[in-house]
N, C-alpha and C positions, 0 to 999 in steps of 0.2 A: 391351190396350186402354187408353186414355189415358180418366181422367177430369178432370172440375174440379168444385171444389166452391167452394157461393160462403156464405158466414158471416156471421152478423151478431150484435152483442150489443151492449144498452145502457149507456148508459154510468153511471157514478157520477156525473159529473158533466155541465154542459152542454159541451162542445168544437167541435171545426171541426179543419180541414182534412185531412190526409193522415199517419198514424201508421204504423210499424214494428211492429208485435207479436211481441217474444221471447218464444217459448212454454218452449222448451228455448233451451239452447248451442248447438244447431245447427239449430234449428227455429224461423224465423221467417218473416212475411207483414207484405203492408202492406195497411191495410186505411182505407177514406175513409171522414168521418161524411157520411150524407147522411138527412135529414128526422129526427133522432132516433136515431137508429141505426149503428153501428159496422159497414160492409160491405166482407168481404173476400173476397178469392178464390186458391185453392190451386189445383195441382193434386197436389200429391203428397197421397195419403192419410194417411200418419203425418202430417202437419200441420195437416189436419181434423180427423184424431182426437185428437192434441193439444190443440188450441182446446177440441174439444166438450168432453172433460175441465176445462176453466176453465173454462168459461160461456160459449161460446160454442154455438150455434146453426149445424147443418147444414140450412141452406134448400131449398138445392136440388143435385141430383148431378146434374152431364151426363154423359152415355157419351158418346163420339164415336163417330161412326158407321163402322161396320164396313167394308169395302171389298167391293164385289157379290162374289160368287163363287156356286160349284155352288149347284144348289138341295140343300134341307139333303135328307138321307135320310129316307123316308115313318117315322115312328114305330112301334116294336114293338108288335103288336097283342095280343103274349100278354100271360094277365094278370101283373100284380107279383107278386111272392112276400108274403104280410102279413109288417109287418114282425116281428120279434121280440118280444113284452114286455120290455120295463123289468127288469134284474135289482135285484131290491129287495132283494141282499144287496150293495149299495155304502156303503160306511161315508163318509162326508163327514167326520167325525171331525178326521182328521188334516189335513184339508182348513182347517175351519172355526176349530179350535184354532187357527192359524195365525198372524204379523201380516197386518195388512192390503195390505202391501205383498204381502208371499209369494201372498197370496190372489190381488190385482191379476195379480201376475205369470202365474200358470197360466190365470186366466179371459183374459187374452190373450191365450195363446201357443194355447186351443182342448183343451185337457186336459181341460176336463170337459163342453164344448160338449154331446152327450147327455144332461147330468144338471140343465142349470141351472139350468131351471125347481124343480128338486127341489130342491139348493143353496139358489135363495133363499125359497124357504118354513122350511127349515131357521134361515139366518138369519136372517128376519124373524120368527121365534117365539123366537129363541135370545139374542142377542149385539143384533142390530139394529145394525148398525153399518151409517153412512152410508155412509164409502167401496167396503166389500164389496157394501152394495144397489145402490149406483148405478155402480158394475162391471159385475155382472152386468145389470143393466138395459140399460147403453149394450151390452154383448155382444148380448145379446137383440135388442135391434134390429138391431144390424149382419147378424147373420144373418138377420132378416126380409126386411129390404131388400135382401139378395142380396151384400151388402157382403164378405163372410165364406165 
């Protein structure tokens, strides 16, 4: 399913007209000032997720619309299994020790997606480092919002 994602972010300074945004070497949008505001639009998701990483702002996500088919299957009426408790023998340790980058890198790829909430209370008592908070933060959302 095809999304687009449309971005905005203020500027440093006043501007106008119509700008490029190199996020990465290979990662780039153009994006128009209108009323104040820096508005762009993707559709590939690594280049939302890019921007929001700069300071950029995810406004709004469209889904495109599905194409009709079967009706879906009535839902399983048995109940869920509860889920597991939390094993509270997970060491973040060699996790948190880490740089920041290595950290970046696992909270993206979904490695400790289970623990993160746990992870950044760890952090935010320990080290308190911006980049690791606001990692796991934008992870947290993305799986909120179904993104993940």
């Amino acid at each position: 399913m095809s999304e687009k994602f449309v971005l905005r972010r203020r500027p440093h300074v006043q501007d106008k007209g119509i700008v490029r945004f190199r996020l990465t070497m290979d990662r780039c949008f153009t994006a128009k000032f209108v009323d104040g505001w820096w508005i762009g639009e993707t559709n590939d998701f690594d280049v939302a997720y890019s921007a929001e990483r700069r300071g950029w702002e995810i406004v709004e996500k469209i889904s495109a619309k599905k194409p009709k088919s079967s009706p879906a299957p009535a839902p399983d009426a048995s109940p869920k299994p509860e889920p597991e408790p939390a094993d509270d023998s997970v060491d973040f340790s060699r996790l948190l020790n880490g740089t920041v980058k290595n950290i970046d890198s696992e909270i993206d790829l979904g490695l400790w997606d289970p623990h993160l909430v746990e992870i950044f209370e760890a952090e935010k008592a320990g080290k308190n480092r911006k980049g690791v908070v606001q990692s796991i933060s934008i992870r947290l959302r993305r799986i909120e919002a179904g993104i993940e």
